[in-house]
C-alpha positions as CSV (number, residue, x, y, z in Angstrom):
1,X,0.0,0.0,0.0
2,X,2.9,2.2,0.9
3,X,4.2,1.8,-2.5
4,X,1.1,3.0,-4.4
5,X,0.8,6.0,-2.4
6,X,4.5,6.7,-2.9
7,X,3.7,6.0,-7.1
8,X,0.8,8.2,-6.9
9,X,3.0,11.4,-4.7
10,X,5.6,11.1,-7.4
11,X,3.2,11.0,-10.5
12,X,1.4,13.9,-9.1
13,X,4.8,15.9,-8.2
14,X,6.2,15.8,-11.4
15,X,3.0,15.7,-13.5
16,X,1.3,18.7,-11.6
17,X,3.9,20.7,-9.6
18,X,4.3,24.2,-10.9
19,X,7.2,23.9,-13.5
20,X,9.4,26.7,-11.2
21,X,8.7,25.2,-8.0
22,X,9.6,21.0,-9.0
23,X,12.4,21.7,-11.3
24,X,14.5,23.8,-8.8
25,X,13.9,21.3,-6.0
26,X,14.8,18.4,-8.0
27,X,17.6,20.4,-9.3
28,X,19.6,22.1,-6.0
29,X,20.4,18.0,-5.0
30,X,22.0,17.6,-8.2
31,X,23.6,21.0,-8.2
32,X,25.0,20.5,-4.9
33,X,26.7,16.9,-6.2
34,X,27.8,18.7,-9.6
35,X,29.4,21.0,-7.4
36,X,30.7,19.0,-5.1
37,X,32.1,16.5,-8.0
38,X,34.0,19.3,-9.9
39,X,35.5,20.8,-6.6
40,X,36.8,17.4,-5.7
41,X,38.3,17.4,-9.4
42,X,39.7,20.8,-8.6
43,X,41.1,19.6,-5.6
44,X,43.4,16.9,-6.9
45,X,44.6,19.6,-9.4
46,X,45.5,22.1,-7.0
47,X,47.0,19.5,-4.6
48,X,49.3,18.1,-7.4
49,X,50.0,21.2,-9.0
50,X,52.0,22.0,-5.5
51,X,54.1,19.3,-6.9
52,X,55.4,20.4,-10.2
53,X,54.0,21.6,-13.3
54,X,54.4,17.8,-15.1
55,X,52.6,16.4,-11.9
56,X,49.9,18.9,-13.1
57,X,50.5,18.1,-16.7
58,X,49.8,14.5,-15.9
59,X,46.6,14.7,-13.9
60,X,45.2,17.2,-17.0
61,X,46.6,14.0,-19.0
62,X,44.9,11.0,-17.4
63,X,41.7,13.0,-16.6
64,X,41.0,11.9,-20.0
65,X,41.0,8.2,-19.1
66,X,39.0,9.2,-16.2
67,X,35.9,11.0,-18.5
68,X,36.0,8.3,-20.4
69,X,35.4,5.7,-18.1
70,X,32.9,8.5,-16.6
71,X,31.3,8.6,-19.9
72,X,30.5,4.6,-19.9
73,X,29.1,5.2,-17.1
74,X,26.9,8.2,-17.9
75,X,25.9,6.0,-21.0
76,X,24.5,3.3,-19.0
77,X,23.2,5.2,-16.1
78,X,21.2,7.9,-18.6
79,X,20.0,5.1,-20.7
80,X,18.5,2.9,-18.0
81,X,17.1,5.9,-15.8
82,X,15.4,7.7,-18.7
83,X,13.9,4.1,-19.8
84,X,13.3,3.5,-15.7
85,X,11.5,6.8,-15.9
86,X,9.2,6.2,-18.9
87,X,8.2,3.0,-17.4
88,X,7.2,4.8,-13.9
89,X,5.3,7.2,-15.8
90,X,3.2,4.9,-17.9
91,X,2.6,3.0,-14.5
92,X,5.0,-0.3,-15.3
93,X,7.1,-0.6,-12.3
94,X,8.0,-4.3,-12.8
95,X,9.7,-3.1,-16.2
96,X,11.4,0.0,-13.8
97,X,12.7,-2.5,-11.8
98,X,14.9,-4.5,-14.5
99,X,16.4,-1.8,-15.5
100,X,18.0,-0.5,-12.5
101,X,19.2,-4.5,-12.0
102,X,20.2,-4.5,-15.3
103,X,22.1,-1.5,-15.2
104,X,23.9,-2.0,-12.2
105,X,25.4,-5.1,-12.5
106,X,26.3,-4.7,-16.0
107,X,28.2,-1.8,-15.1
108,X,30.2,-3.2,-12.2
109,X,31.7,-6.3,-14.7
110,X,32.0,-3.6,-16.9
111,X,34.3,-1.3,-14.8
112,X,35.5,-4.8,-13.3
113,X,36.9,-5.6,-16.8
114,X,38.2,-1.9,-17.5
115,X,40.6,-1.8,-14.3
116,X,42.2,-5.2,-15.2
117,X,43.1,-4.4,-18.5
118,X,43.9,-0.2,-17.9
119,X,46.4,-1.6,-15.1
120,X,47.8,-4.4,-18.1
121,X,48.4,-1.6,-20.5
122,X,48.9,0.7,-18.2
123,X,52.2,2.4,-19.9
124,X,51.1,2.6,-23.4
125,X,47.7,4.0,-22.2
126,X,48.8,6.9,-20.4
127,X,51.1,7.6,-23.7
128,X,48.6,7.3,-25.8
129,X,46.4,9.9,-23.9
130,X,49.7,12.3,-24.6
131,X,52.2,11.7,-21.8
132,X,55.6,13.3,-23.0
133,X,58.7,12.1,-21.5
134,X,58.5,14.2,-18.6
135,X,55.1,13.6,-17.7
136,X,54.4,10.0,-18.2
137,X,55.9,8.8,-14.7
138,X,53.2,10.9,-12.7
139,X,50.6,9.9,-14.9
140,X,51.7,6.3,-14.8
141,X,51.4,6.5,-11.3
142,X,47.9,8.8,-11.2
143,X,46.3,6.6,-13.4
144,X,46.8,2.8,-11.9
145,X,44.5,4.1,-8.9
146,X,42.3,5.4,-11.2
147,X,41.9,2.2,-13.3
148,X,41.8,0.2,-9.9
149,X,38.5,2.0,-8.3
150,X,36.6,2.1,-11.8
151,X,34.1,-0.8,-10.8
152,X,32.8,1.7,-7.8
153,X,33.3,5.0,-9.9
154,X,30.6,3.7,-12.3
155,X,28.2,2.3,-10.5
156,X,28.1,5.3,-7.8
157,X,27.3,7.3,-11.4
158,X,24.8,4.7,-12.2
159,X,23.2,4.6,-9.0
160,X,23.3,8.3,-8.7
161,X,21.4,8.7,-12.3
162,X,18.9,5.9,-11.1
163,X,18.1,7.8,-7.7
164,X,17.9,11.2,-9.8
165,X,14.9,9.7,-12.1
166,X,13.1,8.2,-9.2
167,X,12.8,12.1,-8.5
168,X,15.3,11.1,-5.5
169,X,17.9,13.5,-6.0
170,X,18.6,14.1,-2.5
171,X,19.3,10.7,-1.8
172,X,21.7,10.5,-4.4
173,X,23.3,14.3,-3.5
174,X,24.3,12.6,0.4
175,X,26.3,9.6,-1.7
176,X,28.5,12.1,-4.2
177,X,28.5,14.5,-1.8
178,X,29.9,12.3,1.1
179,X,32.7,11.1,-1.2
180,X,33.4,14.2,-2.2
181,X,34.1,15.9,0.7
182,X,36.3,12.3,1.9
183,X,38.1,12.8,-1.3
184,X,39.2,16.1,-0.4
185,X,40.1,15.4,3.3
186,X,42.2,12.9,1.9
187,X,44.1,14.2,-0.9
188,X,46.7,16.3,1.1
189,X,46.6,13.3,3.6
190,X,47.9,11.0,0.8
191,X,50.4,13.4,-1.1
192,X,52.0,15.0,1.2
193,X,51.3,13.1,4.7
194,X,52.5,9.4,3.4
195,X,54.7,11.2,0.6
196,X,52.5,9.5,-2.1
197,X,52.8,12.5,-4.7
198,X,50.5,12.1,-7.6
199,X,49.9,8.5,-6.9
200,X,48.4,9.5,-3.4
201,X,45.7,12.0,-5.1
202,X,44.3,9.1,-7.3
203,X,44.0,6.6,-4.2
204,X,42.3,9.4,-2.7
205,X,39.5,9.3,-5.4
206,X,39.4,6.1,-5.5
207,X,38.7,5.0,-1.9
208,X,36.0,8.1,-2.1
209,X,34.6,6.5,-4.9
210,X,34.1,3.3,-3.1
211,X,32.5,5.0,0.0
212,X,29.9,6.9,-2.8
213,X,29.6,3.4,-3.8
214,X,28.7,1.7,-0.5
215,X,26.4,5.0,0.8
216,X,24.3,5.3,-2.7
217,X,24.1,1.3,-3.0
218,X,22.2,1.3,0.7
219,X,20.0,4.2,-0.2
220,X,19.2,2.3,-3.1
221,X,17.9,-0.9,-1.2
222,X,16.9,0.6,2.0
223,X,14.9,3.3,1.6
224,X,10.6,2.0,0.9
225,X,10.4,4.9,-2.1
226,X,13.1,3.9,-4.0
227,X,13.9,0.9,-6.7
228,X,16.4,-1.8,-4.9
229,X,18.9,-3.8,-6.8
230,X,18.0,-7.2,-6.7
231,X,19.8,-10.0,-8.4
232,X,16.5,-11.8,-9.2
233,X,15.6,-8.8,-11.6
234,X,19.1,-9.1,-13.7
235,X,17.4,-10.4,-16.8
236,X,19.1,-8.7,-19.8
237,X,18.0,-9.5,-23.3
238,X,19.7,-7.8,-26.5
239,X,16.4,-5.7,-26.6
240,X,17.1,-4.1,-23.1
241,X,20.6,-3.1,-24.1
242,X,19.4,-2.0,-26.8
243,X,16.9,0.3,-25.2
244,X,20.0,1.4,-23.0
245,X,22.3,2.2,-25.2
246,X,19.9,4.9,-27.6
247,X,19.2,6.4,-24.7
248,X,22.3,6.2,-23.4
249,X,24.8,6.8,-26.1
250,X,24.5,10.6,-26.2
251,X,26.2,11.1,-22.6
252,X,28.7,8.7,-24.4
253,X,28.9,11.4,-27.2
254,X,28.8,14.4,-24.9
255,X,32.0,12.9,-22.6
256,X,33.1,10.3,-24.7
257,X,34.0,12.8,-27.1
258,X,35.0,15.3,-25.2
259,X,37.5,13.1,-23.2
260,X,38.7,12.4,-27.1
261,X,38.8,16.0,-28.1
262,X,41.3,16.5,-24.9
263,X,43.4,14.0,-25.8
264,X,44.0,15.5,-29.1
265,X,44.6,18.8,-27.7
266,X,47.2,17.5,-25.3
267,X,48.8,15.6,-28.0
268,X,48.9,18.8,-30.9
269,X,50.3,20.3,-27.7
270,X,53.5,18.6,-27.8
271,X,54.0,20.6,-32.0
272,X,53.4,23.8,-30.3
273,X,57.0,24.2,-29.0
274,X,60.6,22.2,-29.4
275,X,60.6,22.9,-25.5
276,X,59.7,20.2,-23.4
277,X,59.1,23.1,-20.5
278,X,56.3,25.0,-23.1
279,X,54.5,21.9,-23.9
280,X,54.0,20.7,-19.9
281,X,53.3,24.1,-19.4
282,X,50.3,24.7,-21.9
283,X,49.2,21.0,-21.2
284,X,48.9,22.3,-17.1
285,X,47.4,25.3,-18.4
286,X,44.6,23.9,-20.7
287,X,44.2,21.3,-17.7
288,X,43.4,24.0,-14.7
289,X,41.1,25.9,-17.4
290,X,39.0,22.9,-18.4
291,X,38.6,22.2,-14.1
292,X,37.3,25.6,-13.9
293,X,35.3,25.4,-17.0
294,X,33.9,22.5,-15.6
295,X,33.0,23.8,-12.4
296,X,30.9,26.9,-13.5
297,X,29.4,24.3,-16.1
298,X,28.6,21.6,-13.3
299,X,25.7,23.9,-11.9
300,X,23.9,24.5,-15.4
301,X,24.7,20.4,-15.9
302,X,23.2,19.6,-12.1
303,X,20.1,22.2,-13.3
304,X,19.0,20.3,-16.2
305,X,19.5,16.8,-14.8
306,X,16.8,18.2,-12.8
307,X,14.9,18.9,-15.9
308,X,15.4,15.6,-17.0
309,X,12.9,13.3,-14.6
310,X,10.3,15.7,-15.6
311,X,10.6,15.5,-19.5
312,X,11.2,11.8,-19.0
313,X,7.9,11.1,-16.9
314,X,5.7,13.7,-18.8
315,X,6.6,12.6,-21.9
316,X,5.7,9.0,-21.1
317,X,2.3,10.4,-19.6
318,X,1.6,12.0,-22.9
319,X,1.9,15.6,-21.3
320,X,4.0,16.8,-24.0
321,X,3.7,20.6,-23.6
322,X,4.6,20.6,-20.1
323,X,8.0,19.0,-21.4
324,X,8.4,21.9,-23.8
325,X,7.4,24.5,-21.8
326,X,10.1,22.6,-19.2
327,X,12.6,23.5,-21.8
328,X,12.2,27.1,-22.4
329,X,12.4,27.7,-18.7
330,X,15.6,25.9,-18.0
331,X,17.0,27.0,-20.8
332,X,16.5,30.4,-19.7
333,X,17.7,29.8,-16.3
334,X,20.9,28.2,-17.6
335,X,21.6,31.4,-19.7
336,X,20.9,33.5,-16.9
337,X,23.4,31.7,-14.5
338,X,26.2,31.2,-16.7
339,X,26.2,34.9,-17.7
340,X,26.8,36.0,-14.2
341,X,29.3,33.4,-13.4
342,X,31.2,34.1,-17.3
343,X,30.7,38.2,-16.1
344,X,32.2,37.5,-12.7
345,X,35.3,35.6,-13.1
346,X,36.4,37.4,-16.3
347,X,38.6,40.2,-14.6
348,X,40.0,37.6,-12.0
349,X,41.0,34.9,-14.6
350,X,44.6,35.6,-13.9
351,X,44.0,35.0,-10.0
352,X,42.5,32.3,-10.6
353,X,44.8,30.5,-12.7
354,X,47.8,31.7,-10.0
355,X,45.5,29.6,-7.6
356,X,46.8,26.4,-9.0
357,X,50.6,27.3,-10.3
358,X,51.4,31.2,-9.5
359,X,55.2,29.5,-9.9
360,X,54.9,29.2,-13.0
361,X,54.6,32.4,-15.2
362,X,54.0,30.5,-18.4
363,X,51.4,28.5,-17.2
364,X,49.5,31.2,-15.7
365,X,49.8,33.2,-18.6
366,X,48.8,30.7,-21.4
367,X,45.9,29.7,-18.7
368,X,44.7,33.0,-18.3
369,X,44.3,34.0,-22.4
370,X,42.4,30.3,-22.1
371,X,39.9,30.9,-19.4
372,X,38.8,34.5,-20.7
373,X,38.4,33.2,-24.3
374,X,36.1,30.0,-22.8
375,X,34.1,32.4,-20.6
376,X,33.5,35.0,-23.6
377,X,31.4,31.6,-25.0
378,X,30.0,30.0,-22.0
379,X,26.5,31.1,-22.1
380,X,25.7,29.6,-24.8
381,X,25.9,26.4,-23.1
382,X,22.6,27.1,-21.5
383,X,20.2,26.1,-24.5
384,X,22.8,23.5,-26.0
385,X,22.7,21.8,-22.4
386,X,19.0,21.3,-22.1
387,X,18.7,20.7,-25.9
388,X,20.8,17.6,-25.5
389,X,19.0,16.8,-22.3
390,X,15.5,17.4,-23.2
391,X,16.2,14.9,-26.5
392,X,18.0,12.2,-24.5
393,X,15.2,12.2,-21.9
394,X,12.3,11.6,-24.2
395,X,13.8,9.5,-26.5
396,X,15.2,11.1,-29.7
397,X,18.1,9.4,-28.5
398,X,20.0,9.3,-32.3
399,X,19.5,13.2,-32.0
400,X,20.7,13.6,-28.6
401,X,23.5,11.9,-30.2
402,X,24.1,14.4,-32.8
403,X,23.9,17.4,-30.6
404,X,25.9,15.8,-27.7
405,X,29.0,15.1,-30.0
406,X,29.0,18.6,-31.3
407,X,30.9,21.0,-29.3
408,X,33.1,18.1,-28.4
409,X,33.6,16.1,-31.2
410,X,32.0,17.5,-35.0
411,X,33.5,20.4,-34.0
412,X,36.5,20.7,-31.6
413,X,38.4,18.0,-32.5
414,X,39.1,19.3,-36.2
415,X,39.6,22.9,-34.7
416,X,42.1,21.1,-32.1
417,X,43.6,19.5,-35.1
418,X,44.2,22.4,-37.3
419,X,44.5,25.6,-35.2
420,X,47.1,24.6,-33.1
421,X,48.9,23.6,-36.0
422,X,48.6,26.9,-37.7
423,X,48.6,29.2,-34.6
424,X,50.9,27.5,-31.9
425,X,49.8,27.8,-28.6
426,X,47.0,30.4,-29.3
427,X,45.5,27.3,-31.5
428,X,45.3,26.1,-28.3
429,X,43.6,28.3,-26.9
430,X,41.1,29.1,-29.6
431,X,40.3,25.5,-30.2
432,X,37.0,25.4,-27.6
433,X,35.5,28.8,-28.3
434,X,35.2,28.8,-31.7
435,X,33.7,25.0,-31.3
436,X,31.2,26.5,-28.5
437,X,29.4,29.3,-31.4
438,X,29.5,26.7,-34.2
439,X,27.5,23.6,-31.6
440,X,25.3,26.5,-30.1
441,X,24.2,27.4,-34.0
442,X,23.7,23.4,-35.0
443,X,21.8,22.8,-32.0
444,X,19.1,25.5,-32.7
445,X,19.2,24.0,-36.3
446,X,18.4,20.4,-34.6
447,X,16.0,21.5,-32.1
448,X,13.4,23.4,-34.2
449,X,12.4,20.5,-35.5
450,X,11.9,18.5,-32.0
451,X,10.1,21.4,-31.0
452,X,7.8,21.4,-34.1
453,X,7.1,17.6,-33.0
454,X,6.0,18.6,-29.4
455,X,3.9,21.0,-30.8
456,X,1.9,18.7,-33.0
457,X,1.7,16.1,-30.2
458,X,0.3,18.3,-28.2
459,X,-2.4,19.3,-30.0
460,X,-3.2,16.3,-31.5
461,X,-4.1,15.1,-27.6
462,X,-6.1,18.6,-27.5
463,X,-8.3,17.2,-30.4
């Protein structure tokens, strides 16, 4: 009985709720373990960058490795909770159930399978990801703890996507969050306490990872309003997976190829400069700016995964203009935000690039040029954020696609192949904005016509 009456609170909170009021309560959870997640990233950078500017160099490296194995993650976790979600609005809770199953202990083989063979390869990987000479032994040695706590990385992102489409995003901020702040506490701990160095900030993250892990896994089976993981409801068919995976391929495009783009940008780094000194320094540089980048982004990100149980649910009731009229208003709010945020660290981008190597005038130099250029285009990640949302939550998954590998992949991987090797450094530097204004114009390309479609569903149900 307890379980009906907590089906029919959720149905009528996400179905009925004032768009304003639900979306910002789902939302400041998500936020808050955004935030928390990119200030934990920050933190290792800072921490290492105290080190030396290749210890820097090398985190920036392997962070790559890390957002890909993020991004299978994402992938699974998206594709399951948006499907999870559908089924929950159109009242089929035994077919909710498989998926979170199904998606849980898929992804813990998954991440088991990734950290034996990253650790086998472990030498040519972090090469491969653009280690030079000088920076490969502190990536070698950030990225084996990395690779060792993927298994309770991705399911702590599965679990976490799971909780968020439940409309329990508060449940799934005290998981991140907790880790988080233990992955902090730790890092100086571990680098400079036991004399770990670079190797200590990864072991940091990864025993954080695994208390997420073990917090989001109990909330998961112990709380009455939420969807346990049960073995008995692992029963995967190539259909399921299938369902998955076009839901969940554009978080795969959106991080995937992002974590792509970076590593050709940190391996066109190395034909900037003869000088083994310029090329750690621009790869530390580009490093701190994408961390800060990411920060200011994590709060527009955290708003529309808010966004994202409501499209999900509605459009599986059939209440497709409250799913667009979801869309204009957090695509508004995400402009709004990021323009403040773009307006107010502009004049202190040199501060805050001294933050994490004022020793070392070329980084902070190349780093600050970065950051301004990146905030001068941030705002228009407001509209291309929900866009790719709102089409990944309701299905349109091969569009999601499209507009998720856009400002990361159709477009910044050929500018990160040619400008740097036209324009050195400043290529470099260049490379994201100009990617940013050419996504932003695609995406509103893409979207008219998804709109056009909600439109016509929507009156069709009127008639």
């Amino acid at each position: 009985m307890r379980q009906k009456i907590t089906a029919e609170n959720r149905a009528a909170m996400l179905l009925e709720e004032p768009l304003q009021q639900i979306i910002p309560r789902l939302a400041v959870p998500t936020i808050i373990s955004m935030l928390v997640t990119a200030i934990y990233n920050m933190a290792d950078t800072y921490f290492v960058s105290r080190i030396s500017t290749e210890a820097s160099a090398a985190v920036g490296v392997v962070f790559s490795a890390m957002a890909i194995i993020q991004a299978l993650a994402f992938t699974i976790g998206m594709g399951s909770g948006t499907n999870m979600s559908r089924a929950l609005g159109a009242a089929r809770e035994d077919e909710a159930a498989v998926f979170v199953s199904v998606a849980f202990f898929t992804t813990f083989l998954l991440g088991a399978v990734l950290a034996a063979l990253g650790n086998l390869g472990l030498g040519g990987i972090v090469r491969f990801l653009g280690a030079t000479d000088e920076i490969a032994p502190d990536a070698t040695a950030y990225a084996r703890y990395i690779f060792l706590g993927a298994p309770f990385m991705m399911c702590s992102f599965v679990m976490n996507n799971l909780l968020r489409f439940q409309g329990m995003a508060s449940y799934a901020m005290i998981g991140i969050t907790s880790g988080g702040l233990l992955n902090m506490a730790l890092d100086p701990v571990f680098i400079f306490g036991l004399g770990l160095g670079t190797a200590g900030a990864a072991l940091a993250t990864a025993v954080s990872q695994a208390v997420s892990f073990t917090i989001l896994l109990i909330m998961c089976n112990t709380r009455s309003s939420t969807i346990p993981v049960r073995w008995k409801n692992f029963r995967p068919t190539a259909r399921l997976y299938g369902r998955i995976l076009y839901n969940g391929v554009p978080s795969l495009g959106r991080q995937g190829i992002a974590s792509i783009a970076t590593i050709v940008l940190n391996r066109m780094a190395a034909t900037v400069s003869a000088d083994p000194a310029t090329v750690s320094a621009a790869i530390a540089a580009m490093s701190i700016v994408n961390r800060i980048v990411l920060f200011i982004n994590s709060a527009v990100i955290g708003f529309g995964q808010g966004f994202q149980p409501v499209a999900a649910f509605c459009w599986g009731a059939g209440r497709y203009g409250r799913v667009r009229e979801a869309f204009f208003f957090c695509g508004k709010v995400a402009t709004a935000i990021l323009l403040v945020l773009s307006a107010l660290a502009f004049p202190f981008s040199g501060a805050i690039i001294r933050v994490f190597r004022a020793e070392d005038p070329l980084v902070v130099s190349i780093g600050t040029l970065a950051l301004r250029m990146q905030l001068c285009t941030l705002p228009l990640w407001g509209f291309y954020v929900m866009s790719n949302m709102c089409t990944q939550s309701i299905g349109y998954g091969a569009r999601a696609t499209v507009i998720s590998s856009a400002r990361q992949g159709i477009f910044l991987i050929p500018m990160s192949l040619a400008l740097p090797a036209r324009l050195g450094v400043l290529g470099l530097q260049l490379a994201q904005p100009c990617a940013d204004v050419l996504a932003f114009v695609f995406t509103l390309v893409l979207m008219r016509g998804v709109l056009a479609k909600m439109r016509e569903l929507e009156e069709k149900n009127r008639g």
